[in-house]
KOLBA-554169 format. One record per residue (C-alpha): residue in one letter; x negated, y negated, z. Coordinates in steps of 0.2 Angstrom, whole numbers, plus 2048, in hexadecimal, padded with zeros to 3 digits. Each point is the difference from the previous one (the first is absolute). Layout:
  aa   xx   yy   zz
   a    X    Y    Z
...
! end
This chain:
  aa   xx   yy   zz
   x  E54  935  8EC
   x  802  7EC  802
   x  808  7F7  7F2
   x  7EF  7F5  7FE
   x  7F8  810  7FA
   x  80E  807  7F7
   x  800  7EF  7F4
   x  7EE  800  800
   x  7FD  813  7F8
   x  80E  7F9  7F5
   x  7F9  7F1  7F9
   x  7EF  80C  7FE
   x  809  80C  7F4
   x  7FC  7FE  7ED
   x  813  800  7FB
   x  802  7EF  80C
   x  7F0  7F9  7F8
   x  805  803  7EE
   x  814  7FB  802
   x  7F7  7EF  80A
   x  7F6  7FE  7F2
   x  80D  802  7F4
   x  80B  7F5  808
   x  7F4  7F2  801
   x  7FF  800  7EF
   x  812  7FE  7FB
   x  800  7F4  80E
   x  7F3  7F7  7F7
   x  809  802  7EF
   x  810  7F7  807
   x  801  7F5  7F3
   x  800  80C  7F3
   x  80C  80C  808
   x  80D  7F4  801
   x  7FC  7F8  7EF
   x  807  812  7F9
   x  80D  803  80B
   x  806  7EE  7FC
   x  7FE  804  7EC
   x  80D  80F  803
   x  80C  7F6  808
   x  800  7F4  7F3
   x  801  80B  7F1
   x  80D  809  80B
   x  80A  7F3  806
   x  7FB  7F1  7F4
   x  814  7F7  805
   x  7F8  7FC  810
   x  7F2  7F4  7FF
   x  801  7F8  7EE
   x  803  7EF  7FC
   x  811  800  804
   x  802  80F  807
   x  808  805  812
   x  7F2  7F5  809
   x  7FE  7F4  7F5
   x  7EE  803  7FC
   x  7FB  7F3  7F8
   x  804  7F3  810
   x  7FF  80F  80F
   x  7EF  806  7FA
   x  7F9  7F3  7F2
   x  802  7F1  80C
   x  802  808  811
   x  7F1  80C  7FE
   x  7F6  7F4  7F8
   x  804  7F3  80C
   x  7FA  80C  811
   x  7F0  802  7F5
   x  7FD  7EC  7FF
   x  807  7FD  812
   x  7F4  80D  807
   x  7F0  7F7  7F6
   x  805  7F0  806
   x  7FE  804  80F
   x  7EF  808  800
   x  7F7  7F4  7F4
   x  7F9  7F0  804
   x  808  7EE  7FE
   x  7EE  7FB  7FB
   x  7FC  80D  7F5
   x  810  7FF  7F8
   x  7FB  7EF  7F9
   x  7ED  804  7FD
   x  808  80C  7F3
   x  80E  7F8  7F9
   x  7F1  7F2  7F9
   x  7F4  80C  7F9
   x  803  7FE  7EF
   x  7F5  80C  7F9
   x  808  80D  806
   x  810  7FA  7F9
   x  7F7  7FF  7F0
   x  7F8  811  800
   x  80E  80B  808
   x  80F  7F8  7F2
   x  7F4  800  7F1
   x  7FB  814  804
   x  813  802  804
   x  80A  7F9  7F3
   x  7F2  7FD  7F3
   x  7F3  80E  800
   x  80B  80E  805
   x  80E  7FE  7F2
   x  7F3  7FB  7F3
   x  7FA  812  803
   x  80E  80A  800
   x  807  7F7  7EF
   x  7F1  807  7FA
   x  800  810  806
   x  814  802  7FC
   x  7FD  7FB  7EF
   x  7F4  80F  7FE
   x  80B  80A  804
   x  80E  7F9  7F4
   x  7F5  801  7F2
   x  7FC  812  802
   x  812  803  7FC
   x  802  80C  811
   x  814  804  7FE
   x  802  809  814
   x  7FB  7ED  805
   x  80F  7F5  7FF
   x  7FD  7EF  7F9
   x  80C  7F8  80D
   x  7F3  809  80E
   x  7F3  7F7  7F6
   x  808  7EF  802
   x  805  803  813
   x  7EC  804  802
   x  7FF  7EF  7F8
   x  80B  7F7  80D
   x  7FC  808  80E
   x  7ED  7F9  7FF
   x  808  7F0  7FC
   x  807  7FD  80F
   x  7FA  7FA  80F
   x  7F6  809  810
   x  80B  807  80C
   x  806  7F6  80F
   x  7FE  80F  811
   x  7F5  80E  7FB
   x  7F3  7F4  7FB
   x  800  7F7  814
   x  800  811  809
   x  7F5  808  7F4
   x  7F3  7F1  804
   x  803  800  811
   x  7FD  814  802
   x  7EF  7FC  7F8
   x  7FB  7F1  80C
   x  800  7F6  7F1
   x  806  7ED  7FE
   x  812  804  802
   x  802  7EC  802
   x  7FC  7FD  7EE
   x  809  80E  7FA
   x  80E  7FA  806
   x  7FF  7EF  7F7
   x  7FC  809  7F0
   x  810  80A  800
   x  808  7F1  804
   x  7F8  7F5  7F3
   x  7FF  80E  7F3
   x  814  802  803
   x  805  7F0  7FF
   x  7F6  7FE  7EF
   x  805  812  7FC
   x  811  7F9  7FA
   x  7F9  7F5  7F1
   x  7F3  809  7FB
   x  805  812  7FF
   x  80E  7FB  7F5
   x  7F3  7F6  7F4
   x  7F5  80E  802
   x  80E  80E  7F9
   x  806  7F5  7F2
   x  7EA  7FC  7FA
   x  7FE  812  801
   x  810  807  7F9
   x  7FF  7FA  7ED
   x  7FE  808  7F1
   x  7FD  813  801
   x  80A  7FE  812
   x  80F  7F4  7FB
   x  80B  80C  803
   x  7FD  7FF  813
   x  7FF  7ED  7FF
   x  810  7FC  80D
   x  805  7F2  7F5
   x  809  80E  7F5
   x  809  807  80F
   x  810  7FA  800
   x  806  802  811
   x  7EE  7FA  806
   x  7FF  7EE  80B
   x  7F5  7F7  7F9
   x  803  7F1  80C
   x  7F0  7FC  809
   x  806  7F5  80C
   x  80C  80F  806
   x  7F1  80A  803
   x  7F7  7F2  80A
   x  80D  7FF  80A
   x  801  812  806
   x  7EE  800  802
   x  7FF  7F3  80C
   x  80F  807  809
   x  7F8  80F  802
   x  7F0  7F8  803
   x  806  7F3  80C
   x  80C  80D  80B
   x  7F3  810  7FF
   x  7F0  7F6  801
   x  801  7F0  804
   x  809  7FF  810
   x  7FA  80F  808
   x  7EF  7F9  7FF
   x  804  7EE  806
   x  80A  808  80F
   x  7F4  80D  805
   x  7EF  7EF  7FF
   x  80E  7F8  80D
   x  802  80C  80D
   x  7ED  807  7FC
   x  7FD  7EE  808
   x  80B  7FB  80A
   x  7FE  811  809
   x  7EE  807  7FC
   x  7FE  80B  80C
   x  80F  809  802
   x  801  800  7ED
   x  7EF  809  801
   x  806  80E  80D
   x  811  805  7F5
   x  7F3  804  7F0
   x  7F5  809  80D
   x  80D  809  809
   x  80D  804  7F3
   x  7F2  803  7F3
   x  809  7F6  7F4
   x  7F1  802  7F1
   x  80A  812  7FE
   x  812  7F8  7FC
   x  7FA  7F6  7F2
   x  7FC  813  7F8
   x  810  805  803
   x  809  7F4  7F9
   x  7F6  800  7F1
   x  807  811  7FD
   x  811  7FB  803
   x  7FC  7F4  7F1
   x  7F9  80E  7F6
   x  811  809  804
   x  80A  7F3  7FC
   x  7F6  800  7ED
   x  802  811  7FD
   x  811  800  804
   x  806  7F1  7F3
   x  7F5  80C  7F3
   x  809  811  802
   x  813  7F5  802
   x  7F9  7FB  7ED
   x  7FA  812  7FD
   x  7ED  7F7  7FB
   x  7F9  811  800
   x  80C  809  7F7
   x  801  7F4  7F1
   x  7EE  807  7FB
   x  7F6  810  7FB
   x  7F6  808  80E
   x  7F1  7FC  7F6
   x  802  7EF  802
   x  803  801  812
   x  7EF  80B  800
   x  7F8  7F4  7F7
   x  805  7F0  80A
   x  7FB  80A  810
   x  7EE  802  7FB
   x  7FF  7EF  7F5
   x  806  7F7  811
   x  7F2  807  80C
   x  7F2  7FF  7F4
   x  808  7EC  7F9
   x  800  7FC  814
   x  7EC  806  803
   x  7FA  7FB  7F0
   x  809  7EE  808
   x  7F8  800  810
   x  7EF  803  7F9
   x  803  7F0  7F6
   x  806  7F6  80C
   x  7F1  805  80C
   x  7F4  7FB  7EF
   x  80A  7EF  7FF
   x  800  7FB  812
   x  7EE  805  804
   x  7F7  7FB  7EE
   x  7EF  807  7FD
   x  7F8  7F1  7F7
   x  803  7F5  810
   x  7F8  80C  80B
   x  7F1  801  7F3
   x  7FE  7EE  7FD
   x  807  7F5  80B
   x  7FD  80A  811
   x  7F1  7F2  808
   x  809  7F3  807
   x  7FB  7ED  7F9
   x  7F2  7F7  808
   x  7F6  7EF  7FD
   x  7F8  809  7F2
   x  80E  807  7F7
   x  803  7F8  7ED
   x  813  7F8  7FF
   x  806  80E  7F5
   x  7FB  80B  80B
   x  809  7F7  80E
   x  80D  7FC  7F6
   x  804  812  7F8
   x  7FE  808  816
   x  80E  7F4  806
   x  80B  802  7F2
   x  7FF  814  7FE
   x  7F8  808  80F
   x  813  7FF  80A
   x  807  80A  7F3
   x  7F6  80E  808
   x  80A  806  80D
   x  7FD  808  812
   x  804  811  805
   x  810  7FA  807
   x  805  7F8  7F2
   x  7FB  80C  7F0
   x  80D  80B  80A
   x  80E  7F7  800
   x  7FD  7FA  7ED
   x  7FF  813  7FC
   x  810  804  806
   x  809  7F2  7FC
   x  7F8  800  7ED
   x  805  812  7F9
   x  812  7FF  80C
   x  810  7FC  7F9
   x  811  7FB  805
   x  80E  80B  802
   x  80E  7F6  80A
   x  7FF  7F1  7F3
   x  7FA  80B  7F2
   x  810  808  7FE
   x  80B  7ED  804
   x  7F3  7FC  7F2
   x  805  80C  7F2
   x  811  802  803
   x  804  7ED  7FF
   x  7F6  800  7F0
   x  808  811  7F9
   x  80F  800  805
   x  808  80A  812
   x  809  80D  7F3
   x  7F3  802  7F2
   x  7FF  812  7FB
   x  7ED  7FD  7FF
   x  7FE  7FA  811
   x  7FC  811  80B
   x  7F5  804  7F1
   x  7F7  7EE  803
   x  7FE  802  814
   x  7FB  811  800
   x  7EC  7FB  7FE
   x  804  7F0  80D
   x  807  80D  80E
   x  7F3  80D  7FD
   x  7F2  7F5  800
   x  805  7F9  812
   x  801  810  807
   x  7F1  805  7FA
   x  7F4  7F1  803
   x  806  7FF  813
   x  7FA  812  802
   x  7F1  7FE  7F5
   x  7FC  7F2  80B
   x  803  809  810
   x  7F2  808  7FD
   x  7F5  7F3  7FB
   x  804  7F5  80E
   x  7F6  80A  80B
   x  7EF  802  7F3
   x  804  7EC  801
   x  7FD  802  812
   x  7F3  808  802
   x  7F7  7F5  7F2
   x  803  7F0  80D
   x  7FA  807  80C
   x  7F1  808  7F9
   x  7F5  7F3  806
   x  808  7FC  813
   x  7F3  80E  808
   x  7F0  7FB  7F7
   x  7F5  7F4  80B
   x  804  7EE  7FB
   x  7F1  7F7  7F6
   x  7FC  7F4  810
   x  7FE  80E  809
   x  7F4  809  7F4
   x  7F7  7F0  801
   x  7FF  7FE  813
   x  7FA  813  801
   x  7F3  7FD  7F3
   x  7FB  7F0  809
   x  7FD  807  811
   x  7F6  80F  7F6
   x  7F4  7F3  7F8
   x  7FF  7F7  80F
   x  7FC  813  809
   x  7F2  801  7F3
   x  7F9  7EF  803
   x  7FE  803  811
   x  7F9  811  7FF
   x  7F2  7F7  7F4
   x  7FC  7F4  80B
   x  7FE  809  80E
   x  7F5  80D  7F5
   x  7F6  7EF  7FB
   x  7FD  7FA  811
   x  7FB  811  804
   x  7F4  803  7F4
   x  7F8  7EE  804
   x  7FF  803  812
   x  7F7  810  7F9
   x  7F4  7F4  7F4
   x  7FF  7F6  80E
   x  7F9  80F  80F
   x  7F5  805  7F1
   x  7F9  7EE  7FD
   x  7FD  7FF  812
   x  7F8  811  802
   x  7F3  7FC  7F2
   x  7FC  7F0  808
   x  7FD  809  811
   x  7F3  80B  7F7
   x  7F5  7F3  7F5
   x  800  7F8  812
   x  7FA  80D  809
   x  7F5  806  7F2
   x  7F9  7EE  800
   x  7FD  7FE  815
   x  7F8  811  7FD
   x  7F3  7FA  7F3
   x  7FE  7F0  80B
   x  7FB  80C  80F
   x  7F4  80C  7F7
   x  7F7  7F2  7F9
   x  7FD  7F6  812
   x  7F9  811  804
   x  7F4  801  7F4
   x  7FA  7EE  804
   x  7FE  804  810
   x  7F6  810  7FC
   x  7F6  7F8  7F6
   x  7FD  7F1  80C
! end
């Protein structure tokens, strides 16, 4: 038997079609798999990749990770675009006041709930880490591949991690010490005594980090992308380079997790509050995402303000459409203000709480256990919705276009319009034969009158 045929029967057997199947599926759960297998090497070797650890984690994988993620968007993103997005305001406006604002507001509330109900398996310190977790700032890689996986405006998601980093390192520490008074002084980091509270030291690191991982990646990969456009183009085609930036965002994620097992983050508390924080952190990132959609795409503007001003329109009117109606976002848009809007920072997160608590606080795994576990999470959460995100953009690509709609409708009524007028002419031409035929016969009837009455005058003659 040939060895075609022998291959083919083979591909035909139900064992080949279900292990195929199978393996398409953890082919297609890569990210996922390796996410695991990268958790157990963490919590197994944690000496390897934590901040100073035998890689030097926070400069190998912080900034040289980060920095491929950058370097791989500058080269793909336009110059143009790049700038376009860097001045829309609004967008600054709406993605920092959901991220910083809206989203810590919340959760103050929600963990002061909890306090109150005097819950003794929930550790207060948990509580405040919840605290400053959702006061930090939105996270700087996950948020850029996330949007780009989507076909969202990974452009503007980049200048909002950029500029919601940058302002991240004033205002998360005003944020902690607004929210941690009173019931929750004892988490204030003023009382911690090995805690820096120098916010000039913190600046400095973020704009290190920033400027080395973000910052320069970008600006040399907008050089080559134009001085060499084309074979810029064929090395992301070829080398699929979209998949790296994935990659290296689990590296990062590995890199967190483990810092968090080196500080034995998950051993310092109960297993109900690690059950509690796994559930809370899904259902805190949805609940989130709705929001932002709801912010980013208001339903009063699309009600009131959807005609656009004409000759007629009263000033208000005018006035109110060219001051609100941008605040309604595109399709494009609303993703990339939903994922950057619920995401938050692990890199500087943990630069954050440790210059502020102090490198050896006793509290301090306690305090980054809800930062790490909610970066995990939300980039898997996400996963999933980028590609509902998707489909949502591209809902509309298939449907005919409304000029065309019009054009077809327009060469239907002018179909009809011909049709009636040939029907018209017809039944005139038909009026018409008629006419003439009746005008034939009272002739006729008339020569015939005329001839039967010369007869009789001749008979009579």
């Amino acid at each position: 038997m040939p060895a075609s045929e022998t291959l083919q029967r083979i591909k035909q057997h139900k064992a080949y079609i279900w292990s195929k199947k199978v393996f398409d599926f953890l082919l297609g759960q890569w990210f996922f798999i390796l996410l695991g297998v990268f958790v157990a090497l963490a919590h197994s070797y944690p000496e390897f990749a934590k901040e100073g650890g035998t890689i030097r984690g926070e400069y190998s994988i912080g900034y040289g990770a980060v920095a491929v993620i950058f370097l791989i968007s500058g080269l793909s993103m336009s110059t143009k675009q790049l700038i376009v997005n860097a001045m829309n305001w609004r967008a600054h406006f709406t993605v920092l006041s959901m991220s910083f604002l809206i989203t810590s507001a919340i959760i103050y509330g929600i963990v002061c709930g909890i306090k109150a109900s005097h819950d003794g398996q929930i550790d207060d310190w948990l509580l405040v880490g919840l605290i400053v977790t959702h006061a930090c700032p939105t996270t700087v890689s996950s948020n850029v591949v996330m949007t780009k996986q989507a076909d969202g405006n990974d452009i503007l998601t980049l200048c909002e991690v950029f500029i919601g980093n940058i302002l991240g390192a004033f205002i998360t520490p005003a944020l902690i010490q607004m929210y941690l008074t009173g019931t929750w002084e004892f988490g204030n980091p003023s009382h911690q005594a090995e805690g820096d509270n120098s916010v000039g030291d913190l600046y400095r690191h973020t704009m290190k980090q920033l400027g080395l991982s973000v910052f320069i990646p970008l600006f040399v990969g907008q050089v080559v992308q134009n001085v060499f456009p084309k074979q810029t183009k064929w090395t992301l085609t070829t080398f699929k380079l979209s998949k790296v930036g994935s990659f290296m965002l689990l590296l990062i994620m590995f890199q967190s997790f483990s810092t968090a097992f080196a500080q034995h983050a998950f051993t310092s508390v109960s297993h109900a509050s690690i059950i509690f924080l796994v559930f809370f952190n899904i259902g805190i990132y949805l609940f989130f995402t709705v929001i932002s959609f709801v912010y980013s795409r208001p339903y009063v503007i699309r009600r009131w303000l959807w005609e656009i001003p004409n000759k007629n329109s009263s000033r208000a009117y005018r006035w109110a459409y060219n001051i609100f109606n941008p605040f309604y976002y595109n399709k494009r848009d609303t993703v990339a203000v939903m994922l950057c809007g619920p995401a938050k920072t692990a890199a500087l997160g943990v630069s954050l709480v440790s210059s502020q608590y102090g490198a050896h606080n006793p509290k301090l795994g306690i305090l980054l256990v809800p930062l790490v576990l909610y970066q995990a999470e939300q980039v898997m959460t996400a996963n999933f919705l980028v590609v509902l995100m998707k489909k949502w953009i591209h809902y509309d690509d298939n449907k005919p276009k409304p000029s065309d709609a019009e054009s077809e409708l327009s060469h239907r009524d002018t179909d009809e319009e011909d049709r009636e007028e040939v029907e018209q002419e017809r039944r005139l031409e038909e009026e018409d034969d008629q006419r003439d035929g009746l005008e034939g016969a009272i002739s006729r009837h008339n020569d015939e009158d005329t001839a039967s009455y010369s007869t009789d005058s001749n008979v009579k003659k």
